[in-house]
NUDO-666315 format. One record per residue: residue number from 1; residue in one letter; y negated, x, z negated of N, C-alpha, C in turn. Coordinates in pm, whole numbers, padded with zeros to 5 digits. Layout:
SITE  num  residu     n.y     n.x     n.z    ca.y    ca.x    ca.z     c.y     c.x     c.z
SITE  NUM       a       Y       X       Z       Y       X       Z       Y       X       Z
...
//
This chain:
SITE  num  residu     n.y     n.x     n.z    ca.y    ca.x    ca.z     c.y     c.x     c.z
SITE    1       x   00121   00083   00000   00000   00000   00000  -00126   00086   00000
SITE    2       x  -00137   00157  -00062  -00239   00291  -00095  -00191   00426  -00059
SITE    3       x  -00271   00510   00039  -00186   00641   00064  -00310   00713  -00049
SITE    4       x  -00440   00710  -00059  -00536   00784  -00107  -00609   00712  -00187
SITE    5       x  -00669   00744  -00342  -00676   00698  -00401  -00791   00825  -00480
SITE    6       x  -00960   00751  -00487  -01070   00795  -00529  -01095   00791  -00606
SITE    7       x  -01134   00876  -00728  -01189   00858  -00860  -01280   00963  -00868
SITE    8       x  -01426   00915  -00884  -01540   00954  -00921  -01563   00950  -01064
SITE    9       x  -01599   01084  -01120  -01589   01127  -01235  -01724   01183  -01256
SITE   10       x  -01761   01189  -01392  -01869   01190  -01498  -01846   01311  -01563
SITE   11       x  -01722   01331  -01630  -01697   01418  -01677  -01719   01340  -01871
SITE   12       x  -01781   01219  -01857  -01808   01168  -01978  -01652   01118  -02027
SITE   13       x  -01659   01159  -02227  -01529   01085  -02254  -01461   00925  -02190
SITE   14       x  -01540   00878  -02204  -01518   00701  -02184  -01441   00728  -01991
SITE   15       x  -01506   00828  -01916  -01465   00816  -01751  -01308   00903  -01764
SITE   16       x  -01306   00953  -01870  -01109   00961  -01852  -01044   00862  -01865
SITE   17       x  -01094   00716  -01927  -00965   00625  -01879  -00932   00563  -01758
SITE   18       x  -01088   00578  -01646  -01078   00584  -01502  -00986   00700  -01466
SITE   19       x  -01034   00797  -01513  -00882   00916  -01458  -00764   00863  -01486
SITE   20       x  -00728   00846  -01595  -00586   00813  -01643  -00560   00693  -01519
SITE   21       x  -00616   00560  -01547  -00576   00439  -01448  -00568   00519  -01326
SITE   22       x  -00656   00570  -01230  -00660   00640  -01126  -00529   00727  -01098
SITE   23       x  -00500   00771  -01212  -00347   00847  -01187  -00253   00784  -01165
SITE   24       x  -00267   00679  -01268  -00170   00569  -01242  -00138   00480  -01152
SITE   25       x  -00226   00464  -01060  -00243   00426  -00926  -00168   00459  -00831
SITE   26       x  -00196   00643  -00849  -00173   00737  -00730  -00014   00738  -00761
SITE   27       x   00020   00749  -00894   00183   00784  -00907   00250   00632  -00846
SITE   28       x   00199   00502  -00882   00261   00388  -00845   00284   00381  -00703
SITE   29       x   00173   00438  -00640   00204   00396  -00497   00257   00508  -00401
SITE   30       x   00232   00631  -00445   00318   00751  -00429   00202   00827  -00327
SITE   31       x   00068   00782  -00383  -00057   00806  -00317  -00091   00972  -00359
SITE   32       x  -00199   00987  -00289  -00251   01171  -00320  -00403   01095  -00371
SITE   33       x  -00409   01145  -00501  -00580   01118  -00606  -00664   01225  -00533
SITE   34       x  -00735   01196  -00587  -00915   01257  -00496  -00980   01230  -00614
SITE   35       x  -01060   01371  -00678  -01160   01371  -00781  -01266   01410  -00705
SITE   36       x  -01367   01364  -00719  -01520   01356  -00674  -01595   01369  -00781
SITE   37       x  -01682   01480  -00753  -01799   01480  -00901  -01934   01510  -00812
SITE   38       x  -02018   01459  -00783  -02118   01436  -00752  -02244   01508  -00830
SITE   39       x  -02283   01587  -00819  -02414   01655  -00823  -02532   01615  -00808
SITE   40       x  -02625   01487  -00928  -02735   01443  -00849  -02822   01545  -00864
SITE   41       x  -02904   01526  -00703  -02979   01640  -00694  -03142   01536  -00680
SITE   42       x  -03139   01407  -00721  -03257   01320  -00719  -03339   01305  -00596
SITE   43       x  -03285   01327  -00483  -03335   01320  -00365  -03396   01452  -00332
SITE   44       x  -03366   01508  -00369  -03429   01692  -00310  -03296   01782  -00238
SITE   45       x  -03330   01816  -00135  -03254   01899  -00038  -03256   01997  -00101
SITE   46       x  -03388   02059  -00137  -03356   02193  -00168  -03306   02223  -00339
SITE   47       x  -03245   02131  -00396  -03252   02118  -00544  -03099   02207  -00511
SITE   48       x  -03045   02273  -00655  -02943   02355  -00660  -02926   02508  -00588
SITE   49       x  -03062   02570  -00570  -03114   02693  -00494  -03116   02769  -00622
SITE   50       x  -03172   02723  -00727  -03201   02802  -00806  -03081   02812  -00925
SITE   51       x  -03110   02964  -01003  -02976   02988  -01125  -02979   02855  -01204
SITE   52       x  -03093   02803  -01272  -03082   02736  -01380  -03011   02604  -01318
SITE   53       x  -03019   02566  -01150  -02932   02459  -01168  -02758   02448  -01170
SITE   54       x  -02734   02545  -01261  -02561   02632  -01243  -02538   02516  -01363
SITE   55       x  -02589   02436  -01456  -02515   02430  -01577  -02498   02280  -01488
SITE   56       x  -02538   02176  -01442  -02482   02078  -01375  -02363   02101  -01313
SITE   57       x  -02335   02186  -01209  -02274   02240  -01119  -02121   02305  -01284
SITE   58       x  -02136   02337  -01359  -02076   02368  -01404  -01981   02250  -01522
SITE   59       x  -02073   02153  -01546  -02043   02013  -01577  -01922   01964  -01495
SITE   60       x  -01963   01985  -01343  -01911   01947  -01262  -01766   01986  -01219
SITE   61       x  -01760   02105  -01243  -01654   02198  -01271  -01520   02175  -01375
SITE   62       x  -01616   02144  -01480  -01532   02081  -01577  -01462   01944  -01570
SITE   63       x  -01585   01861  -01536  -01515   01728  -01508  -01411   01741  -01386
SITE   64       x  -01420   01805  -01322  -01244   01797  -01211  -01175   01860  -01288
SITE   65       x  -01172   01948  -01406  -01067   02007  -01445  -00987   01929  -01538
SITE   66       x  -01094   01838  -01576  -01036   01725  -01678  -00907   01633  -01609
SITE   67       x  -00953   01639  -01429  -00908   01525  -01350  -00762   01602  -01334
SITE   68       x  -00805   01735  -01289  -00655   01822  -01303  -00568   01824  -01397
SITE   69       x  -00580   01837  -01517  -00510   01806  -01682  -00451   01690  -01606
SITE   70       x  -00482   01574  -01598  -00445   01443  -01629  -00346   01457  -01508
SITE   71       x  -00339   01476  -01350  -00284   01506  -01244  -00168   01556  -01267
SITE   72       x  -00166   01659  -01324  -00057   01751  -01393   00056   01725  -01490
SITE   73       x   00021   01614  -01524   00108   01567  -01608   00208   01499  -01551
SITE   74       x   00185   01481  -01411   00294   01386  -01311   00275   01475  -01171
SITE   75       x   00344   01410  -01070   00386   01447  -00946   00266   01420  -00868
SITE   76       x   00192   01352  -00897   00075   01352  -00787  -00048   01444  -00720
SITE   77       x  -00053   01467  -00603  -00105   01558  -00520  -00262   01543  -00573
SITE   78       x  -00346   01626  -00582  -00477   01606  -00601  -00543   01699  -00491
SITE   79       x  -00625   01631  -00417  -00750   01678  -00376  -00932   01697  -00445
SITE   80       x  -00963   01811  -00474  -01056   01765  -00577  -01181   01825  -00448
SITE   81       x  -01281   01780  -00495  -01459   01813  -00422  -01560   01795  -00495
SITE   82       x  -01645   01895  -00483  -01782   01859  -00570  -01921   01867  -00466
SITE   83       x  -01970   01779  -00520  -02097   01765  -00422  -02194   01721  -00457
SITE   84       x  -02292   01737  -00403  -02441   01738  -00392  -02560   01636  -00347
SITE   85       x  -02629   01561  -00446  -02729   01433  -00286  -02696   01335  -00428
SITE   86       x  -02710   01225  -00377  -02757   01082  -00440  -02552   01034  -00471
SITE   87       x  -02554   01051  -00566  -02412   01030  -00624  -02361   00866  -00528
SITE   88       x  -02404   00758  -00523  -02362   00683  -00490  -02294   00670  -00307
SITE   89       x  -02438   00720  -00202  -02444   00803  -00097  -02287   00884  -00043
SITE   90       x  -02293   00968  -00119  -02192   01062  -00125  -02038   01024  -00164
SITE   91       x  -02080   00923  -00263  -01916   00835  -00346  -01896   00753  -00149
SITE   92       x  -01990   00722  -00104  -01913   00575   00046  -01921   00664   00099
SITE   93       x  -01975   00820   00103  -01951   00880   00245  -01843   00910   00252
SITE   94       x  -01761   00997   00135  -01658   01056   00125  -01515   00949   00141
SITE   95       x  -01598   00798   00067  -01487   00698   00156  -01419   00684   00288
SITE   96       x  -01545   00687   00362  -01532   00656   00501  -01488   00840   00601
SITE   97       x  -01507   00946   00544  -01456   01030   00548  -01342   01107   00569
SITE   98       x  -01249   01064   00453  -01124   01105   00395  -01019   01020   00420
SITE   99       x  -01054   00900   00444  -00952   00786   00489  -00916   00733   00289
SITE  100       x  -01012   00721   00222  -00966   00665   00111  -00934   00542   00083
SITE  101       x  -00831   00458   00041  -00765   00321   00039  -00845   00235  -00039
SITE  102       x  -00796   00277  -00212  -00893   00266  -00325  -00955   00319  -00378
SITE  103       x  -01054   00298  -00452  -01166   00331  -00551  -01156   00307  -00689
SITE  104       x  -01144   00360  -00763  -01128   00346  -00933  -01203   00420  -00954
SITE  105       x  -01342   00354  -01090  -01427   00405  -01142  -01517   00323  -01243
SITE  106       x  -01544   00354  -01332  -01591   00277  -01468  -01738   00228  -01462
SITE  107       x  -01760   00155  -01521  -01910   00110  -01575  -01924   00076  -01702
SITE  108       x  -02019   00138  -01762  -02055   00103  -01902  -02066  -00028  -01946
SITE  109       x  -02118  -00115  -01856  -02179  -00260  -01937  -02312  -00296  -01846
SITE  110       x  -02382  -00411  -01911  -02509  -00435  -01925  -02579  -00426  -02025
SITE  111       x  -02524  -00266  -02101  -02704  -00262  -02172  -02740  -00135  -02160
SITE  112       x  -02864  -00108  -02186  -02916  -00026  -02235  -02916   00104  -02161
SITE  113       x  -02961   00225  -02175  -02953   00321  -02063  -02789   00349  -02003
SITE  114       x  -02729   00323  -02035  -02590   00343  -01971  -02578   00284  -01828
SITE  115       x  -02611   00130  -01850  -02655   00012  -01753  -02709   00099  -01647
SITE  116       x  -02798   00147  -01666  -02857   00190  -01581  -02825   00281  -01463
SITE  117       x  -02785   00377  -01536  -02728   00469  -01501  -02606   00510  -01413
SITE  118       x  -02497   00543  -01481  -02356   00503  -01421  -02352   00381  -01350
SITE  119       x  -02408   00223  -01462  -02390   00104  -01416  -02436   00083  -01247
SITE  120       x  -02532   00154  -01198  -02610   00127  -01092  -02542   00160  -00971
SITE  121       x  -02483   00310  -01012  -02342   00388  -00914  -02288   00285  -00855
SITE  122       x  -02184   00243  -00971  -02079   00170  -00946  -02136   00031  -00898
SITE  123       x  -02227  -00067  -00914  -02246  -00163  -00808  -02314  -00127  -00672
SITE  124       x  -02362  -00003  -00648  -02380  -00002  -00530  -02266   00053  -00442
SITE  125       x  -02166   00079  -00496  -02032   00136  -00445  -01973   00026  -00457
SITE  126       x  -01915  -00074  -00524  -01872  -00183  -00528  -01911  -00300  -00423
SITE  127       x  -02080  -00285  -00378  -02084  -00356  -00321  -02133  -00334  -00127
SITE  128       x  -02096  -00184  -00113  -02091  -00119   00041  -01951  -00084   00016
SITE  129       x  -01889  -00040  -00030  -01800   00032   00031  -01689  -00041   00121
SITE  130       x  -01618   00026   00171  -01510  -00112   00284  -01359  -00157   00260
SITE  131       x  -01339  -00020   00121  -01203  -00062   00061  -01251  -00131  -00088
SITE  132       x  -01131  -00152  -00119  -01090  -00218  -00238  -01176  -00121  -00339
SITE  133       x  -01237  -00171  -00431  -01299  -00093  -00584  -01240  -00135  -00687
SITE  134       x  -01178  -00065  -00795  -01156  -00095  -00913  -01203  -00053  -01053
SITE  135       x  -01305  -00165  -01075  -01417  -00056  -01239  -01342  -00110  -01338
SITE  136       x  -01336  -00032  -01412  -01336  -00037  -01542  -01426  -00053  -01685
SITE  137       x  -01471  -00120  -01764  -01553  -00084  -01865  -01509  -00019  -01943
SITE  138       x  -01545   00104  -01938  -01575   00248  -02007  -01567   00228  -02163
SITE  139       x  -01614   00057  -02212  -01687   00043  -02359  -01503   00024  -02406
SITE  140       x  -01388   00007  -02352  -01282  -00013  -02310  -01247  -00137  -02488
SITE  141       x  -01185  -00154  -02522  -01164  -00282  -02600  -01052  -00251  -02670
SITE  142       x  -00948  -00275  -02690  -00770  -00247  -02763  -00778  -00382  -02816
SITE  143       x  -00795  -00486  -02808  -00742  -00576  -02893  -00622  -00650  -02816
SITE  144       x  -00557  -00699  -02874  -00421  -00808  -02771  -00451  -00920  -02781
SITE  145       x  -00441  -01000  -02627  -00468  -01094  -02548  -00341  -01199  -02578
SITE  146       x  -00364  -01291  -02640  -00223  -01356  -02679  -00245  -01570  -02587
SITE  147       x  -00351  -01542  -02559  -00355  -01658  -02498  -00437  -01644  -02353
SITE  148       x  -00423  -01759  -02260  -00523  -01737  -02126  -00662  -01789  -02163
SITE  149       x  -00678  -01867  -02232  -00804  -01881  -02301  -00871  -01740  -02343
SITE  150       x  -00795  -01688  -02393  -00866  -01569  -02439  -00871  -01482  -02290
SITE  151       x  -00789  -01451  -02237  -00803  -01339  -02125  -00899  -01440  -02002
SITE  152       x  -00921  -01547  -02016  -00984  -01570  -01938  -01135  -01525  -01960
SITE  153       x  -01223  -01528  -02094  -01272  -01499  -02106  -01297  -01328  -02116
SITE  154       x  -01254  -01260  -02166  -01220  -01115  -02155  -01273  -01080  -01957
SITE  155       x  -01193  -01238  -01907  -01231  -01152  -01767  -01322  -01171  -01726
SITE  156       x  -01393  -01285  -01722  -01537  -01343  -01686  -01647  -01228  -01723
SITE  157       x  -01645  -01152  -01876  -01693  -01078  -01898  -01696  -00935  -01825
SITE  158       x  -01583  -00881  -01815  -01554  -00739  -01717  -01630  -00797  -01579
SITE  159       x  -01597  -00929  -01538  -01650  -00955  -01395  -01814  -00906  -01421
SITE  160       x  -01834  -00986  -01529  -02009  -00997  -01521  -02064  -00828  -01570
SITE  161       x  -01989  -00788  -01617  -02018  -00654  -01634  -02022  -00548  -01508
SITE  162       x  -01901  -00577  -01414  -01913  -00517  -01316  -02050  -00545  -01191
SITE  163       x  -02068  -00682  -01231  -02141  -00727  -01068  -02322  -00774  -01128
SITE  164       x  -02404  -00734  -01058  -02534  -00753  -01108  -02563  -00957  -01073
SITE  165       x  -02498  -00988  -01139  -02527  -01155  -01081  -02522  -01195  -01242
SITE  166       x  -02557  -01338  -01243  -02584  -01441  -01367  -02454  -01457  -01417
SITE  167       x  -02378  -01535  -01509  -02277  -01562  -01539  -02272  -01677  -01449
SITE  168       x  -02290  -01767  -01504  -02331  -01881  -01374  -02248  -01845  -01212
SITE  169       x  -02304  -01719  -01178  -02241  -01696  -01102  -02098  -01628  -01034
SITE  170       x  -02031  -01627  -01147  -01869  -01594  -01171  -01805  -01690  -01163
SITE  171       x  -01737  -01719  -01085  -01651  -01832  -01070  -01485  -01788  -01042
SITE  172       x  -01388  -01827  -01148  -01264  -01767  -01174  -01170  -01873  -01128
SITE  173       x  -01087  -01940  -01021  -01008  -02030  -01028  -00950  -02045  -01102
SITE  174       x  -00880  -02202  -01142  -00838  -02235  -01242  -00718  -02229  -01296
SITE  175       x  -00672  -02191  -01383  -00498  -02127  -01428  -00514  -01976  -01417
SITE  176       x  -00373  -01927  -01442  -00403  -01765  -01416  -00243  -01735  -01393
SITE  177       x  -00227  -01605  -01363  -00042  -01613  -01386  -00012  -01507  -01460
SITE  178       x   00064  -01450  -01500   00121  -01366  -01599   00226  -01284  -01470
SITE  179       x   00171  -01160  -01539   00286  -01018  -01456   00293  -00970  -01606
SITE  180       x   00412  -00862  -01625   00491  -00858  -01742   00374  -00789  -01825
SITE  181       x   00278  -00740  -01777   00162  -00658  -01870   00053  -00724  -01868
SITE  182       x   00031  -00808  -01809  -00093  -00857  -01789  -00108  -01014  -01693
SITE  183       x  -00237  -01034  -01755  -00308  -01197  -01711  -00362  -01172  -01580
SITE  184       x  -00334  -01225  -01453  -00382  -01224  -01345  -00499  -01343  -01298
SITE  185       x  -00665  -01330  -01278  -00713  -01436  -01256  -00770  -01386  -01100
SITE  186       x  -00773  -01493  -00999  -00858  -01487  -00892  -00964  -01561  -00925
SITE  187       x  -01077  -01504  -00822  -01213  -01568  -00827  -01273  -01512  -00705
SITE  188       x  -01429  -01566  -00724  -01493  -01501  -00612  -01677  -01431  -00713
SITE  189       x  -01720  -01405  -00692  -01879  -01314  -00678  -01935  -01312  -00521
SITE  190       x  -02041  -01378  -00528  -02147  -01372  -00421  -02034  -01385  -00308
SITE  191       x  -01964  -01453  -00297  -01848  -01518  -00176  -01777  -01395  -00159
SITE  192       x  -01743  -01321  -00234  -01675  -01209  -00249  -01542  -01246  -00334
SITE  193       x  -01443  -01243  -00240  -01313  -01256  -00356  -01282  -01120  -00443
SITE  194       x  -01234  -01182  -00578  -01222  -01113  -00681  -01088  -01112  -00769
SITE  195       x  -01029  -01020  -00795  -00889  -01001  -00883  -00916  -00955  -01050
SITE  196       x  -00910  -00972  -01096  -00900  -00916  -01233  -00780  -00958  -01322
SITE  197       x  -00735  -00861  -01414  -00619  -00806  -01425  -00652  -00786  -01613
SITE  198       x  -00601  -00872  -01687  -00638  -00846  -01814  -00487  -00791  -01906
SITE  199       x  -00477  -00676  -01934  -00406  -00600  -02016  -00339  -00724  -02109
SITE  200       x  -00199  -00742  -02182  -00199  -00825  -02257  -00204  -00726  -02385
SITE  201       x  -00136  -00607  -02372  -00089  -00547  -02497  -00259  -00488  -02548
SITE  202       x  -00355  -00485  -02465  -00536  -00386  -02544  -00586  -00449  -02492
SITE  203       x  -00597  -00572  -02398  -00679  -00628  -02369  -00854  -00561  -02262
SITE  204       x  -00801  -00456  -02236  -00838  -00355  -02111  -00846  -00460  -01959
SITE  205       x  -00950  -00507  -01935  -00982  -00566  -01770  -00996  -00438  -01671
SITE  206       x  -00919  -00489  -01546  -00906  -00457  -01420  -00970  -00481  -01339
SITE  207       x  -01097  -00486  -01268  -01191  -00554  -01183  -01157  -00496  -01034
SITE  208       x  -01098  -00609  -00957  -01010  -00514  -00801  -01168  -00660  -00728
SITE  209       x  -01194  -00591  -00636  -01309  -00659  -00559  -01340  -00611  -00390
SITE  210       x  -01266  -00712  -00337  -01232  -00761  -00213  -01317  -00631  -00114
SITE  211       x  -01288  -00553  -00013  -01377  -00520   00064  -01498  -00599   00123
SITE  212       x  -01579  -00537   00195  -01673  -00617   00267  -01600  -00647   00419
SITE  213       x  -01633  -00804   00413  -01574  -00851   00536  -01416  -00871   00505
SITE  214       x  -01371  -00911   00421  -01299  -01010   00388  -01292  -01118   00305
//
């Protein structure tokens, strides 16, 4: 189903459980992972000329090595790259590039400078790119999901966390089904079909969101 499988990394604690899922991906489908660490250089060409911009670049370094640890622990092939330019830019170029299937990569939430930040990445990648995206919230949860009442809500939330729209505008069809780990709900966002995938045993959401143009 997946030969290649993208995970854009931070290098922040909370973006290893995008690594971990991301691995888990690549081993399920017998895919080759791709770590991407992105270098913002804030719109300047000539930014990263000089010594002092080595300690980003060296961030950067680290965060694939983190991606390697986790790789290593199983059979899956890694391709790693680091690069330079407007992190989001660079996350759809390297899509359309490499021949990448999926996308796995976290978002903090809606608050506060995090939102901003990371949060902004990931919906503008979520909402160009042409494969499948899968975010995660980073703020990640552990509690167990013992009813669909409950995971329904759990998912409405990851939805609204992932997508810059109202609640209002989440719409989850009605029922859900059960796979042996988890609550399965369809929906749509901005006529965008939507999967989410609620953990039963930590209660951890899956946000899978339709390419463009389907």
């Amino acid at each position: 189903m997946y030969d290649a499988v993208l995970v854009p990394t931070d290098g922040s604690p909370g973006s290893e459980r995008a690594v971990r899922h991301a691995v888990d991906f690549a081993e399920t489908y017998d895919a080759t992972l791709h770590a991407l660490y992105v270098v913002d250089d804030g719109g300047d060409a000539d930014a990263g000329t000089d010594e002092g911009d080595d300690e980003p670049t060296e961030r950067g370094k680290q965060a694939i090595d983190l991606v390697r640890e986790q790789a290593a622990k199983t059979t899956v092939p890694l391709v790693a790259d680091l690069r330079r330019g407007d992190p989001a830019s660079e996350i759809l170029r390297y899509v359309e590039t490499t021949g990448i299937d999926l996308v796995v990569m976290g978002t903090h939430g809606r608050t506060g400078i995090e939102r901003h930040l990371l949060g902004s990445v990931a919906e503008q990648v979520v909402r160009a790119a042409s494969v499948p995206v899968v975010t995660l919230n980073l703020r990640g949860s552990s509690d167990r999901v013992t009813s669909e009442e409950e995971a329904r809500t759990v998912a409405r939330e990851a939805v609204f966390d992932a997508f810059p729209v109202e609640q209002s505008d989440v719409s989850l069809d009605p029922g859900a089904y059960r796979e042996p780990h988890a609550w399965v709900f369809e929906g749509s966002v901005a006529d965008r079909h939507v999967t989410v995938y609620v953990d039963r045993a930590t209660g951890d959401p899956h946000v899978v969101r339709a390419p463009n143009g389907s």
